[in-house]
BABA-735678 format. One record per residue (C-alpha): residue number from 1; residue in three letters; x, y, z. Coordinates in nm, 2 decimals, always signed. Each point is the difference from the previous one (the first is absolute). Example, Ala and Ser with C-alpha at 12.3 -4.5 7.8 and 13.67 -1.06 7.14 Angstrom:
2
SITE 1 ALA +1.23 -0.45 +0.78;
SITE 2 SER +0.14 +0.34 -0.07;
END
This chain:
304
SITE 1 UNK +7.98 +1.29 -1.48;
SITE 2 UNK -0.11 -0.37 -0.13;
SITE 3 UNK -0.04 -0.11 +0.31;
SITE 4 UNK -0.24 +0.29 +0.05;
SITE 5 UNK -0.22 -0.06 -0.28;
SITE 6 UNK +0.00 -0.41 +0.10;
SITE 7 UNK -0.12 +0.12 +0.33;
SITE 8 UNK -0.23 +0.22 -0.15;
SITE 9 UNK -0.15 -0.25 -0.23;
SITE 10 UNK -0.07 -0.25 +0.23;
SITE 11 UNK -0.17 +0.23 +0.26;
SITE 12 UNK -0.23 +0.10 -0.33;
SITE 13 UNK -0.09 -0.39 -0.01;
SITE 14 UNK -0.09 -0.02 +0.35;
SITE 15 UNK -0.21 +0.33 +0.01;
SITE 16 UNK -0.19 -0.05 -0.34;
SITE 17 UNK -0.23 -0.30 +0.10;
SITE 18 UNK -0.08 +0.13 +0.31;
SITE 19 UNK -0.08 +0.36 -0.22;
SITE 20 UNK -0.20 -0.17 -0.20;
SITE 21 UNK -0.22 -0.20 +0.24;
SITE 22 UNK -0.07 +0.33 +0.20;
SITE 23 UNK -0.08 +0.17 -0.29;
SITE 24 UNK -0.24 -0.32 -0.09;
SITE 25 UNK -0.17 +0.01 +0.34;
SITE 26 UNK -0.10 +0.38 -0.01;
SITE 27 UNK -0.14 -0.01 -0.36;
SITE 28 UNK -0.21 -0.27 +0.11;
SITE 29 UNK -0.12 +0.21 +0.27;
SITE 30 UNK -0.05 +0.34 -0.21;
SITE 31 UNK -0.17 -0.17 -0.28;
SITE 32 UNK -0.22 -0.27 +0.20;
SITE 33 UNK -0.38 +0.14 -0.01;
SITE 34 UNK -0.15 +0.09 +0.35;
SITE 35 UNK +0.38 -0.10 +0.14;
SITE 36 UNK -0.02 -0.04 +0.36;
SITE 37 UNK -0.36 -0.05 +0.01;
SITE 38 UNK -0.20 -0.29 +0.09;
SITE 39 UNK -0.18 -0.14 -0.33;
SITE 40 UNK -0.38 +0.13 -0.07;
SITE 41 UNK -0.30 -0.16 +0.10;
SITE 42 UNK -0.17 -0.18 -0.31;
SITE 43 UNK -0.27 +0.17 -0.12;
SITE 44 UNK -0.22 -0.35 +0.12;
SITE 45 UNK +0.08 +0.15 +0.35;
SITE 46 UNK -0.12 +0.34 -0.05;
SITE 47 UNK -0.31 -0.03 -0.25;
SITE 48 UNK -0.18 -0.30 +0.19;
SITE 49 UNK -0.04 -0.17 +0.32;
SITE 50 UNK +0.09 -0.38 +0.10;
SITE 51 UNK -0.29 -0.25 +0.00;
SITE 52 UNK -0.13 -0.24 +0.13;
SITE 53 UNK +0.11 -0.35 -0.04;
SITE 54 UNK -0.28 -0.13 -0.15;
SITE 55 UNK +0.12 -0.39 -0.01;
SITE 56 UNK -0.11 +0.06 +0.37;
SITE 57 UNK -0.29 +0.20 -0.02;
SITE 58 UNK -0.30 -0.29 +0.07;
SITE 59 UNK -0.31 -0.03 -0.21;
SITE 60 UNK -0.33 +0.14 +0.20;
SITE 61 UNK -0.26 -0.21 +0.06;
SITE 62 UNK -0.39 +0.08 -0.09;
SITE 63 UNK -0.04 +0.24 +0.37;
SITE 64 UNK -0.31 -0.03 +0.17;
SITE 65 UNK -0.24 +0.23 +0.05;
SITE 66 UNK +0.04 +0.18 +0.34;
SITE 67 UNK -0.33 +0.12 +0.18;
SITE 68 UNK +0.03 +0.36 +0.00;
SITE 69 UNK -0.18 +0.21 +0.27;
SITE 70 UNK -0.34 +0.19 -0.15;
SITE 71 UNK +0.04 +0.39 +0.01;
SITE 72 UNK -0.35 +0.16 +0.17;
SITE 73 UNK -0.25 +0.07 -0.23;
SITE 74 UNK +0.05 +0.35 +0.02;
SITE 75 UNK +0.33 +0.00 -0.13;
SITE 76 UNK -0.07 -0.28 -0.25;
SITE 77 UNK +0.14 +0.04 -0.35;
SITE 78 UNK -0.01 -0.22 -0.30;
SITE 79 UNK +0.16 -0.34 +0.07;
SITE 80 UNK +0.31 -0.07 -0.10;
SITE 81 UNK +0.00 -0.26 -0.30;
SITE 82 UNK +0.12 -0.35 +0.05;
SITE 83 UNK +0.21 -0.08 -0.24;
SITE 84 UNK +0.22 +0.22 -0.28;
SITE 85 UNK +0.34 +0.10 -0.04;
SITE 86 UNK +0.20 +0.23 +0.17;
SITE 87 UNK +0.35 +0.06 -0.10;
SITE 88 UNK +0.29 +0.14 +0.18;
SITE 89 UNK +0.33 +0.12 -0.17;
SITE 90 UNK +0.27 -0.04 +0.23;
SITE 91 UNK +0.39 +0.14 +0.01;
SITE 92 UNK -0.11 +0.37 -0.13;
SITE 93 UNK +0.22 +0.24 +0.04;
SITE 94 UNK +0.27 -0.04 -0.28;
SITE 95 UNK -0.13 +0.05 -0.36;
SITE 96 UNK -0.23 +0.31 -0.06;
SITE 97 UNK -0.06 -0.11 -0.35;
SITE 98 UNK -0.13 -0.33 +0.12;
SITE 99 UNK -0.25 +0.14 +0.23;
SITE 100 UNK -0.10 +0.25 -0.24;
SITE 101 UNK -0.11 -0.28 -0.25;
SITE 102 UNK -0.16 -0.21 +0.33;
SITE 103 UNK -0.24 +0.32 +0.07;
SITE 104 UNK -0.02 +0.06 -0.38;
SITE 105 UNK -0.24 -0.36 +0.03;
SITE 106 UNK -0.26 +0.19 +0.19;
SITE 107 UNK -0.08 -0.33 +0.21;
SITE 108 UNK -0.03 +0.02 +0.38;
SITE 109 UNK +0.37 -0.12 +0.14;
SITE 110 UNK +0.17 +0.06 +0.34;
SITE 111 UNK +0.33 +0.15 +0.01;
SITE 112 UNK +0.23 -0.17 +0.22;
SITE 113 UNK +0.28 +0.21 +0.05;
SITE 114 UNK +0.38 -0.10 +0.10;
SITE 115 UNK +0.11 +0.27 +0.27;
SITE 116 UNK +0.39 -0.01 -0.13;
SITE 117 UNK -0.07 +0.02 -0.36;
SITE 118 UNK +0.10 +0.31 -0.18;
SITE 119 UNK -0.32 +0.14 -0.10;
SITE 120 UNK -0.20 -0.15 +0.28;
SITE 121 UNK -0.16 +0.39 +0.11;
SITE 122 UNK -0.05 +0.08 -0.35;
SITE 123 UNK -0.20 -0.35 -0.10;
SITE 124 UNK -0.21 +0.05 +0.30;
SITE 125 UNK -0.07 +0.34 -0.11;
SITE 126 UNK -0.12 -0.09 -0.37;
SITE 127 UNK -0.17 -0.32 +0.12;
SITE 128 UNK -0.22 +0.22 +0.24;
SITE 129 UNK -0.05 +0.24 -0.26;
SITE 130 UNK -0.11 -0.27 -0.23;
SITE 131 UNK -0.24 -0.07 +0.27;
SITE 132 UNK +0.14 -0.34 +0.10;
SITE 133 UNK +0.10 -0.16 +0.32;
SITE 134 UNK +0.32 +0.02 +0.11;
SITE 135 UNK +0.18 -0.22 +0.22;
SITE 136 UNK +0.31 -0.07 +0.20;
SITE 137 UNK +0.20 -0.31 -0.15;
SITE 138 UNK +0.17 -0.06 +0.37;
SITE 139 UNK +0.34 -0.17 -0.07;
SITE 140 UNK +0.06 -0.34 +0.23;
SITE 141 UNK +0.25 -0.27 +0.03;
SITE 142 UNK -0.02 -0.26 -0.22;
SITE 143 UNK +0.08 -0.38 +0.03;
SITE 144 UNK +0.28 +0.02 -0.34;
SITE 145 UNK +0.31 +0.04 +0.14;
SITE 146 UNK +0.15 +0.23 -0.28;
SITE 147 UNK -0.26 +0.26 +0.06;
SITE 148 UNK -0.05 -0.01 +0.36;
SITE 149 UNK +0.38 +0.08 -0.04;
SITE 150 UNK -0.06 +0.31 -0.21;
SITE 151 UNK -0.32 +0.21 +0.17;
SITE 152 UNK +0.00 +0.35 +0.08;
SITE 153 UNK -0.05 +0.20 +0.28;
SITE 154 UNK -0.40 -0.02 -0.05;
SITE 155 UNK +0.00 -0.36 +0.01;
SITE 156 UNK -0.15 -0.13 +0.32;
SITE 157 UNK +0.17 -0.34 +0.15;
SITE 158 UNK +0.02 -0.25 +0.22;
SITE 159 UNK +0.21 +0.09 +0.36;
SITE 160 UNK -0.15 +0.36 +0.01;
SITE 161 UNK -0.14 +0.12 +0.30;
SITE 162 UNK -0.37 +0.16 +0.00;
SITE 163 UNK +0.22 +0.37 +0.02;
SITE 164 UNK +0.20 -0.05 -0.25;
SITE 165 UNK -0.31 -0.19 -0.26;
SITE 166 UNK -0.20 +0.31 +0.11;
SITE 167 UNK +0.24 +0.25 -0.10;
SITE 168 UNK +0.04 -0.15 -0.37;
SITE 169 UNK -0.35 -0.02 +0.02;
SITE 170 UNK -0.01 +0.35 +0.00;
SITE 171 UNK +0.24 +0.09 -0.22;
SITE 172 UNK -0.10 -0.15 -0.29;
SITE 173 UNK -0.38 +0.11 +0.07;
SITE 174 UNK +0.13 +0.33 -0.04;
SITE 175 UNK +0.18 -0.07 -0.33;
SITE 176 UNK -0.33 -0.04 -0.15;
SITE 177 UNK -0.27 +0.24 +0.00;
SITE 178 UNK -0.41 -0.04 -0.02;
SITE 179 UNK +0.03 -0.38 +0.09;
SITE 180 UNK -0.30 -0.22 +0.13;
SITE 181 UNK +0.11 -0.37 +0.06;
SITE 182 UNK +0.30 -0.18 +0.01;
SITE 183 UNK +0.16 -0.30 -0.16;
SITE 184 UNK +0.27 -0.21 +0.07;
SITE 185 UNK +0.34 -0.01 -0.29;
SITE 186 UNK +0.19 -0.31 +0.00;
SITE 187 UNK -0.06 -0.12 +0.41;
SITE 188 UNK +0.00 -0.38 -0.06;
SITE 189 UNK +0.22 -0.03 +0.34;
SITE 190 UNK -0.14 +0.27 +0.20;
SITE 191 UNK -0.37 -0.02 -0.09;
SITE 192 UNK +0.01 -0.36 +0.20;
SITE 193 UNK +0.10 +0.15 +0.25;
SITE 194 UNK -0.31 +0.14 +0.27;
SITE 195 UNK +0.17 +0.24 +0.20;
SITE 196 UNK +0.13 +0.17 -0.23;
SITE 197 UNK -0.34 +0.02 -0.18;
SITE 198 UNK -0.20 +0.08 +0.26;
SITE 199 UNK +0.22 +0.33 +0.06;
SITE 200 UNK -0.05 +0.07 -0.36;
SITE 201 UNK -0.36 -0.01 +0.04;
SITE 202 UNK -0.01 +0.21 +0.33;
SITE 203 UNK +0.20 +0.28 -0.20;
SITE 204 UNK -0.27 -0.06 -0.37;
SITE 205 UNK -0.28 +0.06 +0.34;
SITE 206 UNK +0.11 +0.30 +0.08;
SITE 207 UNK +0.07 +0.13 -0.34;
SITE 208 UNK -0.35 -0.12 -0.10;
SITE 209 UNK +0.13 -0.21 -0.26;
SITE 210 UNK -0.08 -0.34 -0.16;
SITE 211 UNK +0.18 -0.28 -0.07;
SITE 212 UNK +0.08 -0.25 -0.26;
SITE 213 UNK +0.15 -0.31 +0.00;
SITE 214 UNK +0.25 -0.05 -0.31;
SITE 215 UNK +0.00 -0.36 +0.14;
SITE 216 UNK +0.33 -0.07 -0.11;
SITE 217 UNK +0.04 -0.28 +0.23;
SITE 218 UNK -0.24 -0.24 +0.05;
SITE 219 UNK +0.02 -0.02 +0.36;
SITE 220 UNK -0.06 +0.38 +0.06;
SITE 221 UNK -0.15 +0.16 +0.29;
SITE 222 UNK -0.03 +0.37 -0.16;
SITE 223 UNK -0.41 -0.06 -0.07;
SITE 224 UNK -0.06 -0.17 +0.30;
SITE 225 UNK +0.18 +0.25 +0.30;
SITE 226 UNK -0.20 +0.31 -0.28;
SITE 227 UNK -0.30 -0.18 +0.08;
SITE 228 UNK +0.10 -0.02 +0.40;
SITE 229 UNK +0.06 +0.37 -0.01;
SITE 230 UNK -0.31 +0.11 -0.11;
SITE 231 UNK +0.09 +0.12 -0.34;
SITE 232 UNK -0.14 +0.00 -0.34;
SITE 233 UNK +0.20 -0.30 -0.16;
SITE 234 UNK +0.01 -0.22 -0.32;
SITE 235 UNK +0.24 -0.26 -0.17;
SITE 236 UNK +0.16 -0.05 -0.36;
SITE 237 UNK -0.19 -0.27 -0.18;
SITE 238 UNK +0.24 +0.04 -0.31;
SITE 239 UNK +0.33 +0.16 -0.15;
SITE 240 UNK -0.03 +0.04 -0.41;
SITE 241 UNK +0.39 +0.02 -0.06;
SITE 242 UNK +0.20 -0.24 +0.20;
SITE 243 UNK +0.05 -0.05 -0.34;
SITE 244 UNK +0.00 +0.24 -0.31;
SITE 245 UNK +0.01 -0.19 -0.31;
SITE 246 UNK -0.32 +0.05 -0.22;
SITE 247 UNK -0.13 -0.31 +0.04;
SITE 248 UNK +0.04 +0.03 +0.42;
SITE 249 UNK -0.15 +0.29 +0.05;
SITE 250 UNK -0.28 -0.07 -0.26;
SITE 251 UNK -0.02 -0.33 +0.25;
SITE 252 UNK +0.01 +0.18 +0.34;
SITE 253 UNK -0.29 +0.25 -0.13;
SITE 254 UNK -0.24 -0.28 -0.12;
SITE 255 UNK +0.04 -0.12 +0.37;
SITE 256 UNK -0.08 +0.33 +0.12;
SITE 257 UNK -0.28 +0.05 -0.19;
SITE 258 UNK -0.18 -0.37 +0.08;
SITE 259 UNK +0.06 +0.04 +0.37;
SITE 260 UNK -0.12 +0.38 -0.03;
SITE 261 UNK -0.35 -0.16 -0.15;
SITE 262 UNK -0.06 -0.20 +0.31;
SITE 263 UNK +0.16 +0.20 +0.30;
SITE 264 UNK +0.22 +0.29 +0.10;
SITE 265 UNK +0.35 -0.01 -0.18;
SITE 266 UNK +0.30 +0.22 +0.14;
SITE 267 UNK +0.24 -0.01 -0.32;
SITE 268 UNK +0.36 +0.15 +0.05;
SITE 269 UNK +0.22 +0.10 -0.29;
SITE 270 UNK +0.28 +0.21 -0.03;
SITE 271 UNK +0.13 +0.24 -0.23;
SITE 272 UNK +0.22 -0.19 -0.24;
SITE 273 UNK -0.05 +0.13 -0.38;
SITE 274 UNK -0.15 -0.37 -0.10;
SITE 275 UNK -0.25 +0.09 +0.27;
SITE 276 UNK -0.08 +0.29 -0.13;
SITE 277 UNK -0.03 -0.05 -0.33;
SITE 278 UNK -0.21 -0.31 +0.08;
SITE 279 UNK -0.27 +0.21 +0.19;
SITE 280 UNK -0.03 +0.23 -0.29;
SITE 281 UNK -0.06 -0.24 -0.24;
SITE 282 UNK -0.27 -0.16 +0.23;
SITE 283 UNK -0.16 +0.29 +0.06;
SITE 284 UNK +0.07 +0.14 -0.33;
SITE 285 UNK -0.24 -0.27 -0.13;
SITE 286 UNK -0.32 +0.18 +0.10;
SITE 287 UNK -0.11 -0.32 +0.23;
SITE 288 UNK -0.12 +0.08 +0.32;
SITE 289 UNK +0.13 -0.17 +0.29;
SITE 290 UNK -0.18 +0.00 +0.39;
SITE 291 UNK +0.27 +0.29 +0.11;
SITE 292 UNK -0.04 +0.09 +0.32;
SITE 293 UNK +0.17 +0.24 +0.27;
SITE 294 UNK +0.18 -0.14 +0.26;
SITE 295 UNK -0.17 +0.11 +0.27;
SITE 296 UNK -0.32 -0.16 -0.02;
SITE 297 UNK +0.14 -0.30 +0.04;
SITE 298 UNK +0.17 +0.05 +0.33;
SITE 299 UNK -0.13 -0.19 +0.28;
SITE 300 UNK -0.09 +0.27 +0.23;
SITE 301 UNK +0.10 +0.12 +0.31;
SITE 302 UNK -0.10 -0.09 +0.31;
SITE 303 UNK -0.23 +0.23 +0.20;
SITE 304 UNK +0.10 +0.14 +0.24;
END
């Protein structure tokens, strides 16, 4: 009978540890939130797109003026004014709110639209009811490794056939309703790249689109093969927030607005909250500034 309970004892001794680990292991498992789950995506991921890399992203020369083809008197309209400001907001597509307060400035702005953001149909939709222009912010390859790493399925790149380019062409066209031109996000690799860019402006062509250069690498080809096409065409002078402290912005503005006095300025901004709130205070002030719609200073397409 002693010898029974020795036996017993030690078998309790070896089984307890073992008891307890298992019993460890599956409260970890019952209690861990989300268990068996990959982590979530931060909300960085969901709410707002990647951007450019902007220690890349070259300053833009003064351009020179391009001799445009005179329309026949008959279908003559006012000229189109040499110099102002036009300002395109680029990466829509993830913050109503933000471009609720953008329209709220009642200043002429094109809408350039990402086709994989959340809200890309919907911002569309309100910018064309606000009566602005919307565009297609087409995602392509950039130069930083990181990012060319992480790009989407609308992302254009380097190594794609003209089938395959078409098709994501297309498919992020579609994403995006009421759009008139086009304009590249990110693209510091691919936009030096001609092939490429000359199938991009074959497919704007057919679409009867513009172009514009976000001329995020100084040695792009994207105005050039626009121009070769035959298409309506311009280039970014300026970005306002490549930085978006106070005293950058209020920097990057005062550029705008001295090159706006003496010839046509592209500005691109994007919709962080310090670039909001900066436009509203500027044009909060009651100043009036040489606004002008983006469209009138497109060089124009070639005749055909």
């Amino acid at each position: 009978m002693s010898e029974q309970r020795h036996t017993a004892a030690r078998s309790w001794r070896l089984i307890l540890p073992l008891a307890l680990v298992v019993a460890g292991v599956i409260a970890a498992i019952i209690f861990q939130p989300d268990a068996g789950h990959p982590p979530p995506e931060s909300p960085q991921a969901k709410t707002s797109p990647a951007f450019e890399d902007f220690a890349r992203v070259p300053v833009v020369p003064p351009q020179p003026v391009v001799p445009e083809v005179e329309a026949p008197a008959e279908e003559a309209a006012s000229p189109p004014p040499e110099n102002g400001l036009a300002l395109i907001m680029d990466d829509v597509g993830y913050d109503r709110q933000a471009l609720q307060r953008l329209l709220a400035l009642k200043i002429p702005v094109a809408i350039s639209v990402l086709p994989d953001a959340p809200l890309a149909r919907q911002s569309a939709e309100m910018a064309h009811q606000a009566g602005q222009l919307v565009m297609l912010h087409l995602p392509m390859e950039p130069e930083n490794a990181y990012l060319s790493h992480h790009m989407s399925d609308a992302f254009l790149y380097t190594g794609m056939d003209e089938q395959r380019l078409r098709q994501v062409f297309e498919d992020d066209l579609a994403q995006v309703p009421f759009v008139e031109g086009v304009n590249n996000h990110m693209g510091s690799r691919l936009t030096q790249q001609p092939e490429p860019m000359q199938w991009v402006m074959d497919l704007c062509r057919e679409h009867g689109l513009f172009f514009v250069d976000s001329r995020t690498h100084r040695d792009s080809v994207a105005a050039q093969a626009a121009r070769d096409a035959g298409i309506a065409w311009a280039s970014r002078r300026l970005f306002l927030d490549h930085r978006t402290d106070p005293q950058s912005l209020q920097e990057a503005w005062e550029k705008a607005v001295l090159c706006a006095e003496h010839q046509r300025c592209i500005l691109i901004a994007h919709p962080h909250a310090e670039t909001l709130q900066f436009l509203e205070s500027v044009f909060g002030e009651g100043k009036k500034y040489p606004m002008v719609e983006l469209k009138q200073f497109l060089h124009p397409a070639a005749s055909s």
